[in-house]
N, C-alpha and C positions, 0 to 999 in steps of 0.2 A: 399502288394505292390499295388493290386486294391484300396483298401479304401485308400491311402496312394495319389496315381494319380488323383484319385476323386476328391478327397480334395480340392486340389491343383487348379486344374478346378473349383473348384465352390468356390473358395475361402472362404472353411466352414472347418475351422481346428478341432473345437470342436465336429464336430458327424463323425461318424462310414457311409464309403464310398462317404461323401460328403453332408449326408443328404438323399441320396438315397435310393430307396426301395430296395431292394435288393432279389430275389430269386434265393437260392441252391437247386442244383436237384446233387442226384448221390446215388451210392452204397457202404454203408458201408461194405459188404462184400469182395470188393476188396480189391485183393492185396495193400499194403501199399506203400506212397511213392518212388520210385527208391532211390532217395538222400535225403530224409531228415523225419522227423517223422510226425505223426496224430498230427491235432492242436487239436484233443481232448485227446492224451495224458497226463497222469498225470505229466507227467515231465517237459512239453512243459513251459519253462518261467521261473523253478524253482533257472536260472545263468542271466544273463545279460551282463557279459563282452563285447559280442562281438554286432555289429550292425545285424548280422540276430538273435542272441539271444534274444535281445530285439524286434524285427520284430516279430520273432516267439510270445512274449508272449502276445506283443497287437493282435494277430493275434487272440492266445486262447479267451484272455480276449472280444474280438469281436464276436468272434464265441459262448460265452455265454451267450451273448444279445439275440438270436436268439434262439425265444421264441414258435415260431407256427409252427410246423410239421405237414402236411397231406403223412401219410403213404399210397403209392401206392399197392393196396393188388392181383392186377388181373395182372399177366403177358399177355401181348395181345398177343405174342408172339405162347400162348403155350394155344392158346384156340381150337383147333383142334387135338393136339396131341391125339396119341394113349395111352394105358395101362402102355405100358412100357413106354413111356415118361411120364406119369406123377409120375409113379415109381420112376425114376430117378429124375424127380423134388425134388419130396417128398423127397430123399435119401438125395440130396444137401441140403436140407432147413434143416433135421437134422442132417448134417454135420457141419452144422454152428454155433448150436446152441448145439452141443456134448453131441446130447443126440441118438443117433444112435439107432437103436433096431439091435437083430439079424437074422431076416427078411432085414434089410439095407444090412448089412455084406452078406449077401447071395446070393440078389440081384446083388451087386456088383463085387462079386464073379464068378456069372454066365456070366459076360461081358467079363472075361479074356482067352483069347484063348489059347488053349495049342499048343506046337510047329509044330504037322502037320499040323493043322489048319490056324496058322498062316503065314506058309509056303504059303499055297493057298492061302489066303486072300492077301498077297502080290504080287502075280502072277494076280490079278485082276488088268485092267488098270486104273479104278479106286481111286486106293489104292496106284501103281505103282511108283507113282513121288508125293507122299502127303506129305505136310509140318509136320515136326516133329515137337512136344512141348517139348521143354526140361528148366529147370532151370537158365541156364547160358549159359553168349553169348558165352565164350570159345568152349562150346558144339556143340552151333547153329554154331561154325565159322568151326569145323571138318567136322558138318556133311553135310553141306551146300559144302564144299570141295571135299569130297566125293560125293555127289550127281552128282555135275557138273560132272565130271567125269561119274557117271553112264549113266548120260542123255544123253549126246554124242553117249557112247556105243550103249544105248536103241534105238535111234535115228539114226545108222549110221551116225554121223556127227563129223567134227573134231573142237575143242572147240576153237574157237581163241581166243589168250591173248592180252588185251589193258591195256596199262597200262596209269597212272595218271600222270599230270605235275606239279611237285611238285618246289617252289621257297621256300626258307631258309631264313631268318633275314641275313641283314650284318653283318659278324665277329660271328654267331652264329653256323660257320661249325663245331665248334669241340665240340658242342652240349654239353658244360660247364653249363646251363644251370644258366646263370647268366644274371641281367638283365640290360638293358639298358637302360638307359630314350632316351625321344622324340620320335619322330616317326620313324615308322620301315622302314627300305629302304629294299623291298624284291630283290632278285636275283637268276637267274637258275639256276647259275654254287655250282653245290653241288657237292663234295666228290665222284668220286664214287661207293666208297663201302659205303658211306653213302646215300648213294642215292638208291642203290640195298636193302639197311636196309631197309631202310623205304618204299620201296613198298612190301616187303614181312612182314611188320606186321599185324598182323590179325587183322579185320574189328574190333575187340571189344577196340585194346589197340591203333586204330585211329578214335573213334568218328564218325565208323561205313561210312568212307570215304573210300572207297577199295583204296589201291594203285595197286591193279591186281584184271581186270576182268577176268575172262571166259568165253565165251557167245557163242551159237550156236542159231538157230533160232526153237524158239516152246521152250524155257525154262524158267518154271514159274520163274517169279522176282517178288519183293517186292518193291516199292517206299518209300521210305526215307525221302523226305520233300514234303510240301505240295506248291503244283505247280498251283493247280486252284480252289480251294475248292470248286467255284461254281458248277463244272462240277465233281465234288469227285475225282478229281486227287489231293489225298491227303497223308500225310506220313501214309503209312500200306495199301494203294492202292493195290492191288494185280493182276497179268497180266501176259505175255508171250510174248515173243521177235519176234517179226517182220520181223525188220531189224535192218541197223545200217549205218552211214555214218562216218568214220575215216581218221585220216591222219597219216602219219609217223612220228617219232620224231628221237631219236638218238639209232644209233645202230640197224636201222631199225626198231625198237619197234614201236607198234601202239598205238595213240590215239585218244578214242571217241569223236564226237562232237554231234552227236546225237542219241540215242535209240527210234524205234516207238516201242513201247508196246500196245497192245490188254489189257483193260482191263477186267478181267473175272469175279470182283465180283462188280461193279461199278452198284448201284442200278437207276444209271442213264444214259442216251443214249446221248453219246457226238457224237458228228460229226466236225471233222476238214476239212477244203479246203482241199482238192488235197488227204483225207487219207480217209481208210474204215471205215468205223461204230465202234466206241468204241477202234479205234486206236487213241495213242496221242505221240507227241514227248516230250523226256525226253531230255532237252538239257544238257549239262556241265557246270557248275555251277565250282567258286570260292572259296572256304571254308578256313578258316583261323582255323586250326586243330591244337592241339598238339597229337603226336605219342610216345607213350610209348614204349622206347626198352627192347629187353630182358636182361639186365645189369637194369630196372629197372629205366633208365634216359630218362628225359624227351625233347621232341625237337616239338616245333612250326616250324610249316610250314604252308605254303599257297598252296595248293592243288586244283589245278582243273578238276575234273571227273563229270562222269554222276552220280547220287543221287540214285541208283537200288543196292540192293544183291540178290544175287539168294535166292529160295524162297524155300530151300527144309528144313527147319527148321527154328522156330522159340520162343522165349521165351516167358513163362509163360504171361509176360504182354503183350506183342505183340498181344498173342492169345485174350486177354478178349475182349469181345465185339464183334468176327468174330464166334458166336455161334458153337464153334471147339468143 
């Protein structure tokens, strides 16, 4: 799609991004694509039928023009580590490369805490409200449920619920999931038992839009899009709740119009008018989502909330890169 938009810009169909010089940087040890495969795949291009099919294989066929690799050999990262971290390095790098010893295995072995142990280590406050790594966002959505919950208790505080304003396509209430040409005429007035559906589906089967917050104030969240980049108010931002400005909607139900979040790993020092040091507003943003129900059918809506999940779990890719 880059060398594709290039092209197009410099009016140079015949080369690969335009003509442009082009440098990749990244890790081939990471995790692999979320939605789609490695352009260095052996399979990648081997059908055509469809338009990413064919995308996919000039993609390969591009990606094997690219002839000069300087391998980065010194993590800068890990030039002060101790014994055991570079232990741990070691263990990863022959992890990768499976070829293990059993010195690694042992290694390894010595990190895992047995159950009183890890009893205490949890009673550290430290440890106390830490973001879990797990596999799957199903996971991240119980445990992140549960936490909220704990955090209150931990906290003496009572968790208040906001909920999402969610608008529906015309004539798409009975969520038949058939489509319509032209453009969509959105509307509020939803079902409402379909309207109670769709804010109690889990963050994962709505494109990670809560239709229900829970929020008390000192509770780590996670930022979800990326809001200022310059300032790393970025999606996977990480921080703790402030405050909050809301209004009512129906049924007395609340909703958010804005979140001030603290950011706490932001390798940069923001300063907003009128807020404290590394405090920023997360405002309510419009998303045009589909929600997966549990019958397994699909419904588009227009959903407006603040872009935050609580932050007490999170997935294997979420984690790469926050040296977890």
């Amino acid at each position: 799609l880059v060398s594709e938009m290039l092209s197009k810009v410099r009016n140079v169909s015949h080369l690969p991004f335009g003509g442009f010089n082009i440098i990749f940087a990244g890790d081939f040890a990471q995790l692999p694509p979320v939605g789609g495969k490695k352009l260095y795949d052996c399979i990648v291009g081997e059908t055509g039928r469809t338009k990413l099919q064919q995308n996919n294989a000039i993609g390969r066929a591009i990606w094997h023009q690219v002839t000069s690799v300087v391998i980065l050999r010194q993590n800068m990262r890990q030039r002060t580590m101790s014994a055991a971290d570079n232990m741990f390095r070691s263990v990863l790098d022959n992890m990768r490369y499976k070829r293990c010893t059993s010195d690694d295995v042992a290694f390894l072995k010595s990190l895992v805490v047995d159950n009183d142990e890890k009893r205490a280590k949890l009673q550290d406050p430290k440890f106390r409200h830490v973001s879990v790594i797990t596999g799957l966002n199903s996971h991240r959505d119980r445990i992140n449920d549960i936490g909220c919950e704990k955090f209150g208790l931990d906290s003496a505080q009572t968790l208040t619920t906001f909920h999402s304003i969610d608008s529906i396509g015309e004539g798409d209430d009975g969520h038949t999931g058939s489509k319509r040409r032209g453009r969509k005429r959105w509307v509020a007035t939803i079902r409402p038992s379909l309207r109670d559906l769709l804010w109690t589906v889990d963050y994962s089967s709505s494109e990670n839009v809560p239709g229900i917050l829970k929020l008390c104030k000192g509770m780590p969240v996670i930022l979800k899009k990326n809001q200022a980049t310059e300032c790393g108010v970025t999606n996977g931002s990480e921080g703790e709740v402030v405050d909050w400005t809301c209004h009512a909607i129906s049924d007395g139900k609340l909703a958010l119009d804005v979140v001030f979040v603290k950011l706490t790993n932001n390798k940069l020092s923001v300063q907003v008018d009128g807020l404290p040091p590394n405090v920023v507003p997360i405002c309510a943003e419009s998303e045009s989502i589909k929600c997966t129900l549990r019958d397994d059918s699909v419904v588009s809506i227009k959903r407006l909330q603040v872009p935050i999940l609580p932050n007490f779990a999170m997935t294997d890719y979420a984690s790469q890169g926050k040296t977890r």
